[in-house]
Steps between C-alpha positions, in 0.01 A plus 500: 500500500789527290476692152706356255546636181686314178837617367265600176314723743783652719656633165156623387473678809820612485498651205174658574638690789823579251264650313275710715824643633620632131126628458542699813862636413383592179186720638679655706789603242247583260280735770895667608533556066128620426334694806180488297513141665600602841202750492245149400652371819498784711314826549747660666772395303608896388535570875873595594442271859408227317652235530443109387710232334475712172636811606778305668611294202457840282767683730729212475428441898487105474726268724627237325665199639865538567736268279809536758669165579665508798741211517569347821726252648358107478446408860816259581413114507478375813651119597414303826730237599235381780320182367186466342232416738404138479131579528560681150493221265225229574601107395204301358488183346329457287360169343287376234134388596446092536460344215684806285832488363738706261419525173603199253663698254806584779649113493602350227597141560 
């Protein structure tokens, strides 16, 4: 079974994770500013080895995404003179049922 959700939904849902993700960058930024958070979070949080995604993001250790654009050749167009394959395109004809024909408002006589 196949869960489909509505474009209503998808943007609801969307959003939702949007926002769970800000909540989360925002704890954590606030727990790096105030270690009277960290220390809610953690009991060992005054410990020198300790180490978490708070202590990281206070010492400025985070890895961001790189925003380098490497440019590259485009990949040169390739031509065939062979043919196309005459299996490639298929021929039908294709007719109107008995009894059917095309609609009245094409002739005007």
């Amino acid at each position: 079974m196949k869960l489909r959700l509505s474009p209503g939904m998808m943007r609801m849902a969307r959003q939702g994770v949007a926002l769970s993700c800000l909540s989360l960058f925002l704890a954590v930024y606030a727990m790096a500013a105030i270690p009277a958070l960290h220390l809610l979070a953690h009991d060992d949080a005054r410990n020198a080895r300790h180490e978490c995604a708070v202590t990281l993001f206070a010492r400025g250790q985070v890895h961001g995404a790189s925003t380098a654009i490497e440019w590259r050749q485009p990949a040169p167009l390739l031509l065939s003179s062979a043919p196309a394959p005459r299996d490639l395109f298929i021929s039908t004809d294709v007719r109107l049922l008995p009894g059917r024909g095309p609609p009245q408002g094409l002739f005007f006589l």
